[in-house]
C-alpha positions as CSV (number, residue, x, y, z in Angstrom):
1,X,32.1,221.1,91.9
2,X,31.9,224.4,90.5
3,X,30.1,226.1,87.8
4,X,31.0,228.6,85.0
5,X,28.6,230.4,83.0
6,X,29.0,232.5,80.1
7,X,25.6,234.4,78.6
8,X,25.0,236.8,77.0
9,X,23.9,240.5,77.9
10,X,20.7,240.7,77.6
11,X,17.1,239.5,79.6
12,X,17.4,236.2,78.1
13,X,21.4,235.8,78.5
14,X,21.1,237.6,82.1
15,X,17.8,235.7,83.1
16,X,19.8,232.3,82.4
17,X,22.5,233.7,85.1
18,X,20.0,234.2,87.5
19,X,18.5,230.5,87.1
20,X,22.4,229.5,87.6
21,X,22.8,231.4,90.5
22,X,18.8,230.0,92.2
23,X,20.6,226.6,91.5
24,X,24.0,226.8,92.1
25,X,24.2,229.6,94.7
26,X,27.6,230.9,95.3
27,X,29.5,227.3,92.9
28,X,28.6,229.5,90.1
29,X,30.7,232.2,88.5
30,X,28.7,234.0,85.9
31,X,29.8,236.5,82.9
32,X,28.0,238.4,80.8
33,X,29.2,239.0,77.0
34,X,28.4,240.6,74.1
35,X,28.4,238.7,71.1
36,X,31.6,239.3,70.0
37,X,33.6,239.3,73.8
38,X,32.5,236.0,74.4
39,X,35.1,234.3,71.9
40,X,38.0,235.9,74.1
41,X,37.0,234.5,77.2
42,X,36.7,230.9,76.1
43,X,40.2,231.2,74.2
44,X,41.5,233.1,77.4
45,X,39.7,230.0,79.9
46,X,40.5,227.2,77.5
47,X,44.2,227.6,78.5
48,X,43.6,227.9,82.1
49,X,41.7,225.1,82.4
50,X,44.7,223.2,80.4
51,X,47.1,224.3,83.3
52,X,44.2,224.3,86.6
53,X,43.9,221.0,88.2
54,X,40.0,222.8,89.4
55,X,36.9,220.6,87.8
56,X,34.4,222.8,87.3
57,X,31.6,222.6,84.7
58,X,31.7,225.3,81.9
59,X,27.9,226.5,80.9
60,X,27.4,228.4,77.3
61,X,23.7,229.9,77.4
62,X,21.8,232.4,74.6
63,X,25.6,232.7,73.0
64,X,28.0,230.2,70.1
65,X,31.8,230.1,69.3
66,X,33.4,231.3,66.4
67,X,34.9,227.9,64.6
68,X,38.5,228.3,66.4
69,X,37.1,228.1,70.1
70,X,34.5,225.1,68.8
71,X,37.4,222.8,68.3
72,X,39.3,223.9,71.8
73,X,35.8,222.9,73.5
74,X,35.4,219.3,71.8
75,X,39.6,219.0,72.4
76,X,38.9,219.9,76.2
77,X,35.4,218.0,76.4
78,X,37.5,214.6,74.7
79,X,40.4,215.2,77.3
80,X,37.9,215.3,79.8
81,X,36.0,218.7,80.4
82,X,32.7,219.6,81.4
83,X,31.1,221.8,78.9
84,X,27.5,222.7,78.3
85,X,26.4,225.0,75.3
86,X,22.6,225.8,75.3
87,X,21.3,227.9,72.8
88,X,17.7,228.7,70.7
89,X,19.5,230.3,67.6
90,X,19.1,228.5,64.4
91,X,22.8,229.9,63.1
92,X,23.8,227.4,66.3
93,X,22.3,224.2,65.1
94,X,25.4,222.7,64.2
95,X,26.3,222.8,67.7
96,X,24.2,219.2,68.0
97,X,26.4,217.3,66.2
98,X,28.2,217.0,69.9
99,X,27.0,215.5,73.3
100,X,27.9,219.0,74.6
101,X,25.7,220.9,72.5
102,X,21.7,221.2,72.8
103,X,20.5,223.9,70.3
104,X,16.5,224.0,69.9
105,X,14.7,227.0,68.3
106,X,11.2,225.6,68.7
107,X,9.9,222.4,70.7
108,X,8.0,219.6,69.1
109,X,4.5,222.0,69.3
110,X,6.4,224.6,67.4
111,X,6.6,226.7,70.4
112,X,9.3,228.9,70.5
113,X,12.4,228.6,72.6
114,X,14.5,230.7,74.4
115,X,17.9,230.0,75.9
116,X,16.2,230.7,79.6
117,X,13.6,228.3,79.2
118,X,16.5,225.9,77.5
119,X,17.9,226.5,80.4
120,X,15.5,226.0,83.2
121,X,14.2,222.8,81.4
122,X,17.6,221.4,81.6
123,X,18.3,222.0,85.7
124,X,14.9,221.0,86.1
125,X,15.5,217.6,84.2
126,X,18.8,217.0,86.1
127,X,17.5,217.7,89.2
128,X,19.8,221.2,89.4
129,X,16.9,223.4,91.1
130,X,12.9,222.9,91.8
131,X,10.4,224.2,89.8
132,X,8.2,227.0,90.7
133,X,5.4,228.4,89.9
134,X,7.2,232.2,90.6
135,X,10.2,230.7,88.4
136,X,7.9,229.1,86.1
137,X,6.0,232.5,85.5
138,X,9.0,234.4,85.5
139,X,10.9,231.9,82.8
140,X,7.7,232.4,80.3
141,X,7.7,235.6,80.4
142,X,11.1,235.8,79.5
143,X,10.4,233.6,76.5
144,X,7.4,235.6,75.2
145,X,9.3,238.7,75.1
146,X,12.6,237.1,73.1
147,X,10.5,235.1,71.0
148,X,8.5,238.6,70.4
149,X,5.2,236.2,71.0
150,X,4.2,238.5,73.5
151,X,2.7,241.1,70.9
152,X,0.4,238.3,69.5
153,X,-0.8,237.2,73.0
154,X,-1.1,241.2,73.9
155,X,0.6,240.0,77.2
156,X,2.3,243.4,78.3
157,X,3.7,242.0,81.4
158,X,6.6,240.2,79.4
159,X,7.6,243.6,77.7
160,X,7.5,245.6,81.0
161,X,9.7,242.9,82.5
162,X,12.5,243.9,79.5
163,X,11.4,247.6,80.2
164,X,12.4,247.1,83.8
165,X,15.6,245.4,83.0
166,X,17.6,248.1,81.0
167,X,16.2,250.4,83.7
168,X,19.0,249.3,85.9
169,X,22.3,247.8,85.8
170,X,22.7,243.8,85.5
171,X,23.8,243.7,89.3
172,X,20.3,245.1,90.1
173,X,18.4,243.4,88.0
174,X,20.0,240.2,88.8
175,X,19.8,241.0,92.7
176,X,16.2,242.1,92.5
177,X,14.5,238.7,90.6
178,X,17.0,236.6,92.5
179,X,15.0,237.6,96.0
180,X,11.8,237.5,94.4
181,X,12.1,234.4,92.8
182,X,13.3,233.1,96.1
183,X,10.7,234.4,98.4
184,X,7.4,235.4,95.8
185,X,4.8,232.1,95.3
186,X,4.2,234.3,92.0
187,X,6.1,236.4,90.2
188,X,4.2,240.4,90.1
189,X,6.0,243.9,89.9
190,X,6.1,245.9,93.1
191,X,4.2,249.4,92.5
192,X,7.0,251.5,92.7
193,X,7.9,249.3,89.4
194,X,4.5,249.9,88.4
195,X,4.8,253.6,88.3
196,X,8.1,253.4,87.0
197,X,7.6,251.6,84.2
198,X,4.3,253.8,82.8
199,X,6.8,256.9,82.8
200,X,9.1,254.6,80.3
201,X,6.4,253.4,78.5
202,X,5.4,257.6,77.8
203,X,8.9,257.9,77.2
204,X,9.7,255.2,74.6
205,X,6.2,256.6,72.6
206,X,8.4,260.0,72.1
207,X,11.2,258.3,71.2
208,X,9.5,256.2,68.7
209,X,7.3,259.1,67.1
210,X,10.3,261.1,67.1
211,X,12.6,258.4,65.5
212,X,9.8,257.5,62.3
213,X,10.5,261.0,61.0
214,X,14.0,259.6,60.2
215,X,13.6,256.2,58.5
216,X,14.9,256.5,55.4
217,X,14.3,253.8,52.4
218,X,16.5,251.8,50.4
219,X,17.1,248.6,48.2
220,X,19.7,246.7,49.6
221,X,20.6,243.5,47.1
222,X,17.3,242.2,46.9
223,X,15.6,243.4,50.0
224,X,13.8,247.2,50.7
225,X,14.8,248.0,53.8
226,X,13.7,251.0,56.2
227,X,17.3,252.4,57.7
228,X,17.1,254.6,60.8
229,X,20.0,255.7,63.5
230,X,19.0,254.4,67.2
231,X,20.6,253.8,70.9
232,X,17.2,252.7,72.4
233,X,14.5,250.6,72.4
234,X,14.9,248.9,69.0
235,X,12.9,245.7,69.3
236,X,9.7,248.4,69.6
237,X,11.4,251.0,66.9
238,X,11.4,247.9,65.0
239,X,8.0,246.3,64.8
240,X,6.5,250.0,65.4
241,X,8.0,250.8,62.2
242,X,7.5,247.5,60.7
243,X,3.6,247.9,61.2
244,X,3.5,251.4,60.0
245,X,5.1,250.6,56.5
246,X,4.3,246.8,55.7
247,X,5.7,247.3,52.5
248,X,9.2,247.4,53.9
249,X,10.7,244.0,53.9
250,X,12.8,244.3,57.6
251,X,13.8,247.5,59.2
252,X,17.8,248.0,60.3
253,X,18.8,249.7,63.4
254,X,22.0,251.1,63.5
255,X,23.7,251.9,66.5
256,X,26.9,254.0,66.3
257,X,27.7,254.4,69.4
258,X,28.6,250.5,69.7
259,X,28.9,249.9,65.9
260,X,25.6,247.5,65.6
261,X,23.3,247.1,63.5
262,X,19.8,245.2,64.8
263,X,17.7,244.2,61.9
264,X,13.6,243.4,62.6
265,X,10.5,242.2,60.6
266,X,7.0,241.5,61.0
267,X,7.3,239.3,58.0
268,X,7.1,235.4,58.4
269,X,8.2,235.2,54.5
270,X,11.4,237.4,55.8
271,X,14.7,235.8,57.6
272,X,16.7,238.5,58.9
273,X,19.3,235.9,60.8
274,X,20.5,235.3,57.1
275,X,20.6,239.1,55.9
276,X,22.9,239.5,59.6
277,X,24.5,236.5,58.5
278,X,26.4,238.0,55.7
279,X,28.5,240.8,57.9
280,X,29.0,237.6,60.4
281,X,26.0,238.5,62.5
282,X,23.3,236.1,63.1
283,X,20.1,235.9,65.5
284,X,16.3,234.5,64.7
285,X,13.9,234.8,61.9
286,X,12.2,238.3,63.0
287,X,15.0,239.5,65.2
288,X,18.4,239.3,64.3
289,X,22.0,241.6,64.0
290,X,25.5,241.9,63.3
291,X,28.5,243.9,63.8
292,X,29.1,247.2,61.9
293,X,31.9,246.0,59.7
294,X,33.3,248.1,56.7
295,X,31.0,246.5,54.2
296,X,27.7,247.2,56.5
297,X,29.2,251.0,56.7
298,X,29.0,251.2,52.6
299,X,25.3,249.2,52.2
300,X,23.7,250.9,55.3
301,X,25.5,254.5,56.0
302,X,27.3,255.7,52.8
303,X,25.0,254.6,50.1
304,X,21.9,255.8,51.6
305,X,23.3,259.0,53.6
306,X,22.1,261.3,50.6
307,X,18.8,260.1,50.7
308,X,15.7,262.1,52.4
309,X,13.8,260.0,55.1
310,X,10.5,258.9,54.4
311,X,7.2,260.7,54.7
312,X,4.1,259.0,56.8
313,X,0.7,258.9,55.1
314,X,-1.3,262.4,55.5
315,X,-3.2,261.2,59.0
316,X,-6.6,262.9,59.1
317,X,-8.0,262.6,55.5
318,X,-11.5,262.6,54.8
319,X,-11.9,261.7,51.4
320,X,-8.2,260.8,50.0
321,X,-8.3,257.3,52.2
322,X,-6.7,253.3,51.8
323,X,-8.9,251.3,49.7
324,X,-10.5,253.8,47.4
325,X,-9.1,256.1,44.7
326,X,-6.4,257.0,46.5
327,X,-3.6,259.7,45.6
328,X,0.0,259.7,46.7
329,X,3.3,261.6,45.7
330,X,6.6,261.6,46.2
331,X,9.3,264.0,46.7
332,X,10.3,264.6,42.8
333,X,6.4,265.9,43.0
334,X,5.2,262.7,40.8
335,X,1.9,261.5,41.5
336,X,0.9,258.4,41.3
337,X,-3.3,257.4,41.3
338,X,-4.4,253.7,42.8
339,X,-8.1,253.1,41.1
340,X,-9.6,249.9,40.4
341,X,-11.9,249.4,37.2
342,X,-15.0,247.6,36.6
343,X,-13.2,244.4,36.2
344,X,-11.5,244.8,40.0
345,X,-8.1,245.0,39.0
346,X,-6.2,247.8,40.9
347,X,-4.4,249.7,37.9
348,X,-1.8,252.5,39.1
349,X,-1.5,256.0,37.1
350,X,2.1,257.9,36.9
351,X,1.0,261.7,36.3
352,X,-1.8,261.1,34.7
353,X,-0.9,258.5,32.5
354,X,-1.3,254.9,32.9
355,X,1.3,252.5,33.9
356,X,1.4,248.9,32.8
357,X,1.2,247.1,35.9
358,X,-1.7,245.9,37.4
359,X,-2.8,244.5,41.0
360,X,-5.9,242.2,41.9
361,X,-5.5,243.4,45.1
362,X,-5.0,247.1,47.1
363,X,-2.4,246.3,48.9
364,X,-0.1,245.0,46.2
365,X,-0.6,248.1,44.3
366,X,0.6,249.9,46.9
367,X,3.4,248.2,47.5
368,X,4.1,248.3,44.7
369,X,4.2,252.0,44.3
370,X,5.6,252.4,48.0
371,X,8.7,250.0,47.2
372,X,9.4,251.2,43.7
373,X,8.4,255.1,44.4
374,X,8.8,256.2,47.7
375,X,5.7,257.5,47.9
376,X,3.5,258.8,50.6
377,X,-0.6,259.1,51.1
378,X,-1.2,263.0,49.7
379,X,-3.9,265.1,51.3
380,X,-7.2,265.2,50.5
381,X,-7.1,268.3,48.2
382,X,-4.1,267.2,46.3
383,X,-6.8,264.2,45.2
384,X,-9.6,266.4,43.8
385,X,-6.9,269.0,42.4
386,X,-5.9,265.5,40.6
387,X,-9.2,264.4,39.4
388,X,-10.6,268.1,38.2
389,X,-7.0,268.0,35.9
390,X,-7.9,264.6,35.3
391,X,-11.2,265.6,34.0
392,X,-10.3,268.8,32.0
393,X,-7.4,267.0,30.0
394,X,-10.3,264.4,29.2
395,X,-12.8,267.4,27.9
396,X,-9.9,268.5,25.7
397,X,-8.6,265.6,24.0
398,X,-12.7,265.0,23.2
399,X,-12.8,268.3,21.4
């Protein structure tokens, strides 16, 4: 028999054609998609396979079907095709209602999935390739760095083995695990890779501190959203930006160049498959996107274009620090004072004078002021220029 697979693009998608490929060898034919060419090549094989009188098994990993090609896969499955869809996306749930689909997003210990570990669990339980502990190793890593659960267990390894994949083409990625998974009783990075990927990691730290100076701020429907213009790296523009302003509810990534957007939080309270959702993207809680259509161009590119990007909190203050008195300001020049008073409730004043709202904690006051203001940590001296006014416009109104 033969097998077909169709993945997606990316370490998870590609790392499921090279668990194919250690199993199948050369009965496999495997394609890589987007998200959105994958709908043309099941339309475009669902009518071969109508007129080929070839069995071969069909294999849908990391990717879905648009509605259309759904009902051409249960028609073929009911005449008598092989079909397989394997995926870890919760917008692909649905998919379970069939014998042909198995869509998980975590297992029953609320671990994370991925569609490469889908996938090897799957060969492994019918018998389809051996398990390893180089495959093993390799498979988990993989899943730490999709599920982003590599930040929280610090394991760097997982993110250097995505660093290393966009490094080179798909072929030579492919090629390159594909031997070592074969032939390596663990799975390591040879020190030419080593090397290699310490001059990306210097290089994605410019790129990032270059990029932060153009995040811009905005209130799309409900959510505040940092906005910034990227072709690289966005799952660590993303949660690098995400950490630096906590007050932003995701972060959105557009690329031009392809006409995506990518859309991240650090946020469990946040779901940014169901923001992608509504321009007919989709994706996981924390890391999700969607296709720039023309009413993603209005929300995320014309409405915000006019709007300045944000400043980062003054760095090396001494006195004018998180937690205390602190100042900040804005671009119209407002100024906006975070004290707490001898009942400990955070009040906030506008220009001197005192606002209404009030916070029983810091960090609600600030974002508070962050979301509502745009408003950035002021130096030091811009705080005691504040309190002297602060304290000769008290001595006058006591005279």
């Amino acid at each position: 028999m033969r097998y077909v697979l169709l993945t997606h693009n990316d370490l998870d998608g590609v790392s499921c054609g090279i668990l194919a490929k250690l199993a199948f060898g050369e009965h496999v034919d495997v394609h890589y998609h987007s998200v959105n060419s994958l709908d043309y090549h099941v339309e475009h094989m669902m009518k071969e396979q109508n007129e080929s009188k070839e069995t071969s098994k069909i294999y849908i990993t990391d990717l879905s079907v648009n509605k259309e090609n759904e009902a051409r896969l249960k028609k073929f499955v009911l005449s008598g095709g092989l079909v397989q869809l394997i995926d870890h996306h919760k917008t692909a749930l649905h998919f379970n209602e069939y014998d042909w689909g198995y869509v998980k997003v975590e297992d029953s210990e609320g671990m994370l999935a991925s569609a490469t570990s889908l996938f090897y669990h799957h060969l492994d339980e019918h018998n389809l390739l051996e398990k390893r502990p180089a495959i093993s190793e390799y498979v988990e890593l993989v899943r730490q760095y999709d599920t982003w659960e590599w930040e929280r267990k610090k394991n760097i390894k997982a993110k250097r083995l995505n660093d290393l994949f966009f490094l080179q083409s798909i072929d030579e990625f492919e090629q390159s695990m594909i031997a070592r998974l074969s032939n390596q009783d663990h799975f390591s990075f040879d020190e030419f890779e080593e090397k290699l990927l310490d001059i990306e990691e210097r290089k994605t730290e410019r790129y990032i501190k270059r990029k932060k100076r153009e995040l811009v701020q905005a209130f799309i429907g409900d959510k505040c959203m940092g906005i910034v213009h990227a072709e690289s790296y966005h799952s660590e523009l993303g949660n690098e930006l995400g950490k630096e302003h906590p007050h932003l509810d995701c972060i959105s990534i557009i690329n031009m160049g392809n006409k995506k957007i990518g859309f991240r939080t650090i946020h469990d309270e946040i779901d940014v498959s169901e923001i992608a959702s509504k321009y007919g993207g989709g994706g996981h809680a924390k890391a999700a996107g969607c296709s720039l259509t023309q009413d993603a161009y209005k929300e995320f590119i014309e409405k915000p274009f006019p709007l300045k990007p944000l400043k980062i909190d003054s760095p090396h203050n001494k006195m004018n620090i998180k937690q205390h008195c602190s100042l900040y300001e804005n671009y119209e020049k407002d100024q906006y004072l975070l004290y707490k008073d001898k009942e400990d409730i955070w009040k906030v004043e506008k220009n001197h004078q005192q606002l209404s709202n009030h916070f029983t904690s810091y960090e609600d006051a600030e974002r508070f002021i962050k979301r509502s203001f745009s408003v950035f940590l002021s130096k030091d001296e811009k705080l005691l220029h504040y309190l002297i006014d602060s304290y000769d416009q008290e001595k006058i109104e006591k005279r």
